[in-house]
C-alpha positions in Angstrom: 0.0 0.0 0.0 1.2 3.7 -0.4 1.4 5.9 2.0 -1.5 7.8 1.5 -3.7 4.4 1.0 -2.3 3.6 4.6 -3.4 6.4 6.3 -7.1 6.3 5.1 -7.2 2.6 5.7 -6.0 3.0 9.5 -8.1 6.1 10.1 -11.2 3.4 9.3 -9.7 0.8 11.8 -8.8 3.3 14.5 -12.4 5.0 14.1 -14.1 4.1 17.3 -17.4 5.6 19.4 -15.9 7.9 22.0 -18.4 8.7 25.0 -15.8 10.6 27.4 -14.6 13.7 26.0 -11.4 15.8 27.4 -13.4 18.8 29.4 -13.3 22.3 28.4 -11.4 21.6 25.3 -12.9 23.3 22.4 -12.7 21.5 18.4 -10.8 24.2 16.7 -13.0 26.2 13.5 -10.5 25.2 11.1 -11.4 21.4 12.2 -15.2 21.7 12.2 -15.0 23.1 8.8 -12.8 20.5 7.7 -15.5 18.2 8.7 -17.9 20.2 7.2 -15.8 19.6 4.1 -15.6 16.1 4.3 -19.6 15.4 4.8 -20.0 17.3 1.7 -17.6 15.3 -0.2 -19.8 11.7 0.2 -21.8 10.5 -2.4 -25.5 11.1 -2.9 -27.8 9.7 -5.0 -27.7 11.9 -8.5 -26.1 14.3 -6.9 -28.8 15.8 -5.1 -26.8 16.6 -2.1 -29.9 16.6 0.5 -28.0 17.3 3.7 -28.1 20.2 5.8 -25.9 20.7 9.1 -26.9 22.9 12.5 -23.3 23.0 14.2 -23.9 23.5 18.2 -20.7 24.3 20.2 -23.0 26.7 22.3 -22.8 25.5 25.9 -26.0 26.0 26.8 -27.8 24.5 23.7 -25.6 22.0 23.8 -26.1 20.7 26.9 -30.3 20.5 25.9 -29.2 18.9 23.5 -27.4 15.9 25.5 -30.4 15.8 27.7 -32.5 14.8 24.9 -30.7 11.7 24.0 -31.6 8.6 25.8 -28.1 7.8 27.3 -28.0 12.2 28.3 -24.6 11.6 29.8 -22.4 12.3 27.4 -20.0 15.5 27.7 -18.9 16.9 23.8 -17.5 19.8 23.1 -19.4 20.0 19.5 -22.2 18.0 18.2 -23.8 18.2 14.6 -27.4 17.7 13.7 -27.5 16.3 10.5 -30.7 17.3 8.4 -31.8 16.7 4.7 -33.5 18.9 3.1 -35.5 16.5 0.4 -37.4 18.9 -1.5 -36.1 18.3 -5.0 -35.9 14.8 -4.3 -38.4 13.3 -7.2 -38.8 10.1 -5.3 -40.5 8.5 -2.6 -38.7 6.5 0.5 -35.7 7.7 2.8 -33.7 7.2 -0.1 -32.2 10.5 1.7 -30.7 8.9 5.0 -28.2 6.8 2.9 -26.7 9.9 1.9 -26.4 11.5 5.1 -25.1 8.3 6.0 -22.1 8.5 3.6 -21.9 12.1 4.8 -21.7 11.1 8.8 -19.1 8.1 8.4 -17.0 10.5 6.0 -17.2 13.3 8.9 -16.0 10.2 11.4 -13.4 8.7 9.6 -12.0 12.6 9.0 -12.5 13.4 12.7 -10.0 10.4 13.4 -7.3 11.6 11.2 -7.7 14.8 13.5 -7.1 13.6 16.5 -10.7 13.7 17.5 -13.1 11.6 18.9 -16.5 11.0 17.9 -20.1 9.5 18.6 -23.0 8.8 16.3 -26.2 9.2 18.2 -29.7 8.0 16.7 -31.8 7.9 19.9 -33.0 11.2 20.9 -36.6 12.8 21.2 -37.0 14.0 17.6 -40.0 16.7 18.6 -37.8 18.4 21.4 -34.7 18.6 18.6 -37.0 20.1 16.2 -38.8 22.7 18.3 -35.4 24.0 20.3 -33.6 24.3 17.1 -36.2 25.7 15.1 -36.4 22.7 12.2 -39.2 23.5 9.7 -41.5 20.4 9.4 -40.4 19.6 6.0 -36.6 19.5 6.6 -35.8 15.6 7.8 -33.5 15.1 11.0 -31.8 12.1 10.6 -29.2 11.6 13.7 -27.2 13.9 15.8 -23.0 13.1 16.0 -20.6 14.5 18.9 -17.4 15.3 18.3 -14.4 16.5 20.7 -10.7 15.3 22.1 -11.1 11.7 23.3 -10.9 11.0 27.4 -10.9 7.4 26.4 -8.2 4.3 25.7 -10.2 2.5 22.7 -8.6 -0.9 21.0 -8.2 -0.3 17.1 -8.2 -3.1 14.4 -10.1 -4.7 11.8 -14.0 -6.3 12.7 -13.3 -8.5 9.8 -15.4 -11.9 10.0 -15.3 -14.4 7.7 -18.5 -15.5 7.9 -20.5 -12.4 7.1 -19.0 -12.9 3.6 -20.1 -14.6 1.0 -18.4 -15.1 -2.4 -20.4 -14.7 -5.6 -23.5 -16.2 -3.8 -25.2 -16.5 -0.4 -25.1 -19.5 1.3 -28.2 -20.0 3.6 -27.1 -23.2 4.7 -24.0 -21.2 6.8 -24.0 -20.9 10.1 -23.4 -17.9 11.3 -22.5 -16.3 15.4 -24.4 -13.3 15.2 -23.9 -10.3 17.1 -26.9 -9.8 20.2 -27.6 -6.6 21.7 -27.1 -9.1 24.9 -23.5 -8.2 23.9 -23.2 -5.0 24.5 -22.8 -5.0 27.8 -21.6 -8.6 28.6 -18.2 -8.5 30.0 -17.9 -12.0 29.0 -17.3 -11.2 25.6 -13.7 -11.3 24.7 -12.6 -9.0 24.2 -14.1 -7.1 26.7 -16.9 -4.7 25.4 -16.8 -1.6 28.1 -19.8 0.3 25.7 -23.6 0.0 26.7 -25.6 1.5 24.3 -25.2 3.0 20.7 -23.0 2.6 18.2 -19.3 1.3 18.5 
C-alpha cells in the first residue's frame, strides 16, 4: 500500500465511538470546517446533495441537546445535527438517510485523522430537537453526531469476519455467530466490550 492508502485505511480501523470527551477543550474552526468539508464530499444519490448541518458548540444549547438523548450523559465539546432537506428529491422512500449516511461516516473517519473523537447518536426525542432548534416540518432530522478530544483508551483493528461474507452467492445453509444486543454489555465477551448502548 502507499502511504496515502495507509493512512485512510488505519483512520477506518482506529475510528471508534468515543463517549468521554477531554473537558473544556474546544474542536478548533479550522477542524469543524474540515468536517464540514468532508460530509460534503460523500456520495448522494444523483447528486442531489440533500443534507443540511446545524453546528452546536454553544454551551447552553448544547447541553439541551445531551439531555434529549436517551443515554444524556455524554460531555462533547461540539455535536452536529445532521438534516436533509428533500425537497427536490423526485422520489418517494428515505432514499435520503443513505446519503447523510455517507456524509456522517465521511465526517467520522475525517475526525479520526484529527485527533478527534467521535459518537453517532440516533436515539433522541426528535419533537424536542426540532422545536429547540427551530427545524421547519419539511426539513428531515436524521441523527445527531458529537465530536471533541477523546478521554478514552479505545482498541483499534479490523472487525473482519469471515462468515459475514459470501463469495459470488449467499449461502443460507451457513451458520453464522451473530452479534446480540445481549453483547453489548456482557463483560464476557472477549474481548471485553466496556460500551452499553449505541453505536461502536
Amino acid at each position: 500500500m502507499t502511504k496515502k492508502q495507509k493512512s485512510v485505511i488505519e483512520s477506518i480501523f482506529e475510528r471508534r465511538s468515543v463517549r468521554q470527551f477531554i473537558e473544556n477543550k474546544q474542536v478548533e474552526k479550522d477542524k469543524i470546517i474540515k468536517l464540514l468539508e468532508t460530509a460534503m464530499a460523500a456520495p448522494s444519490a444523483c447528486n442531489l446533495q440533500p443534507w443540511e448541518f446545524i453546528v452546536v458548540s454553544d454551551k447552553e444549547e448544547l447541553s439541551q441537546l445531551i439531555t434529549l438523548t436517551f443515554n444524556g450523559k455524554y460531555n462533547p465539546p461540539l455535536a452536529m445535527i445532521i438534516c436533509a432537506n428533500t425537497k427536490n428529491i423526485p422520489w418517494e422512500g428515505n432514499g435520503w438517510m443513505i446519503d447523510c449516511s455517507a456524509a456522517v461516516e465521511n465526517m467520522m473517519i475525517a475526525a479520526t485523522a484529527m485527533e478527534l473523537g467521535s459518537l453517532w447518536v440516533g436515539a433522541y426525542h426528535d419533537d424536542i430537537v426540532r422545536r429547540l432548534f427551530c427545524i421547519p416540518e419539511h426539513i428531515r432530522v436524521m441523527s445527531v453526531v458529537f465530536f471533541g478530544y477523546s478521554d478514552e483508551v479505545t482498541t483499534t483493528g479490523t472487525r473482519y469476519a469471515e462468515d459475514a461474507v459470501y463469495w459470488e452467492k449467499y449461502d443460507p445453509t451457513r451458520k453464522r455467530a451473530m452479534r446480540t444486543m445481549d453483547m453489548l454489555s456482557d463483560r464476557s465477551v472477549k474481548p471485553p466490550m466496556p460500551w452499553k448502548d449505541g453505536y461502536q
